[in-house]
N, C-alpha and C positions, 0 to 999 in steps of 0.2 A: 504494500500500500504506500500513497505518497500523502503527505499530506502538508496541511496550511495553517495556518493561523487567521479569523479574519473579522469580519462587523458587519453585523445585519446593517443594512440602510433601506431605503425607500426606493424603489425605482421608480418608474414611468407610471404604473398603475393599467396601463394597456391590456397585460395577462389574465388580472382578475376582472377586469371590468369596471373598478373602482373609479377613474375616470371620465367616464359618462360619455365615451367616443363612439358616436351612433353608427361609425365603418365597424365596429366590432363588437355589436352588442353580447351582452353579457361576459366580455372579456377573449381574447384572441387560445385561450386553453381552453375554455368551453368549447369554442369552434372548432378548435383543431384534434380534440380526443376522439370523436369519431371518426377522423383518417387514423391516427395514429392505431386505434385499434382494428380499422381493418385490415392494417400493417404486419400487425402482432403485437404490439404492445398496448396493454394496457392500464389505462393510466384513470380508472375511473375511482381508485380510493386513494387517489392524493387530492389536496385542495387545488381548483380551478384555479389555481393563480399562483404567479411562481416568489419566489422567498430568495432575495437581490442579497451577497454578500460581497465586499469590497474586501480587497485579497490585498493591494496597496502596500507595497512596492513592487507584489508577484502578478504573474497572470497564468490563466491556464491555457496550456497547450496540453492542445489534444494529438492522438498516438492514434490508436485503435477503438471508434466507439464501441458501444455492446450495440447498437440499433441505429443506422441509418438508413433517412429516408430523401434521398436525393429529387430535387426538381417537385416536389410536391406542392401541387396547386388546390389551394385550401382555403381557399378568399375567391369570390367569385370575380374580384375588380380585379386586387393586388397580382404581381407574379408569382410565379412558382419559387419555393423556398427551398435550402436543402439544410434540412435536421440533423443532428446528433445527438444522441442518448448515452452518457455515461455515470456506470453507479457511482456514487456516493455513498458517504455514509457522513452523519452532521452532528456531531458531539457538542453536548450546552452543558457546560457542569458535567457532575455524572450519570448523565441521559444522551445515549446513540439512537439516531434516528436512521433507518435506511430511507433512500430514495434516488431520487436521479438528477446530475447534472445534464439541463436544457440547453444544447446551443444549437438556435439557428445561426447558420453559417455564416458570420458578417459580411461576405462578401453576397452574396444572394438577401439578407434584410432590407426588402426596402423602406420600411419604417423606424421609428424608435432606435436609434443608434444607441450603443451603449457603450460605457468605460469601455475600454480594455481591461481593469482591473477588478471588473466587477462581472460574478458570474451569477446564474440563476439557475436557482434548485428548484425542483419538484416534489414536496413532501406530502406527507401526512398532515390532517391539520396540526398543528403545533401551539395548542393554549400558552400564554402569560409570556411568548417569544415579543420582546418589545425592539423598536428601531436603537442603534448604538449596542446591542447584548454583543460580545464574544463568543464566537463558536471556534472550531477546528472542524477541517474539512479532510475527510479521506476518498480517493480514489484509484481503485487496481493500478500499478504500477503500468501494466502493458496497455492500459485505456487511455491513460494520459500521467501530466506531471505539471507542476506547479514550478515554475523558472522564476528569477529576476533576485534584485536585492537580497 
């Protein structure tokens, strides 16, 4: 496993919905869970919205996802996107969470740009997880790795 050190923040709010963006209603993971699971994966008992952690000085670089979905057209306006799925696992205190590191592939996002140093997990709901908490992030070495500072 490789792992990080990092800080919940706030992102865009695009994911959940939480933004009121009427091109993605009910948030852009709600729309996107029924491709993904006719993919094979599924992703219906994580929360619709993803959980933004700044990694700052590091970034992740990815290796070998566990699930890509390349070219995938899932927005009836936007283009086709290409997906990657890598596990995770999200340590707060003495509580590990499994779930999945989300990248669409910066270069294929036409919206919402995001840090470089900032990734986005897929979890389970997660009560009393507040903006600024400290986590530690692990990911299979051969999936990807954490570089920089």
């Amino acid at each position: 496993m490789n792992g990080t050190q990092g800080i919940i923040v706030q992102g865009h709010r695009v994911a959940s919905g939480l933004n009121g963006n009427p091109d993605f209603p009910g948030g852009t993971i709600r729309m996107q869970i029924p491709y993904f699971k006719s993919l094979g994966l599924d992703l219906s008992t994580f929360y619709p919205g993803t959980l933004n952690i700044d990694l700052s000085p590091r970034v992740f670089q990815p290796i070998a996802p566990a699930h890509s979905f390349p070219r995938l057209k899932w927005h009836p306006v936007d283009s086709a996107e290409d997906f990657h799925f890598f596990h995770v696992a999200l340590q707060m205190g003495n509580r590990v969470f499994d779930g999945w590191l989300y990248y669409p592939a910066p270069e294929t996002k036409p919206k919402h740009e995001q840090s470089p140093y900032v990734v986005e997990l897929l979890m389970p709901e997660l009560p009393g997880v507040s903006y600024g908490d400290s986590v530690e992030l692990s990911v299979p070495a051969a999936e990807g790795r954490f570089v920089g500072a």
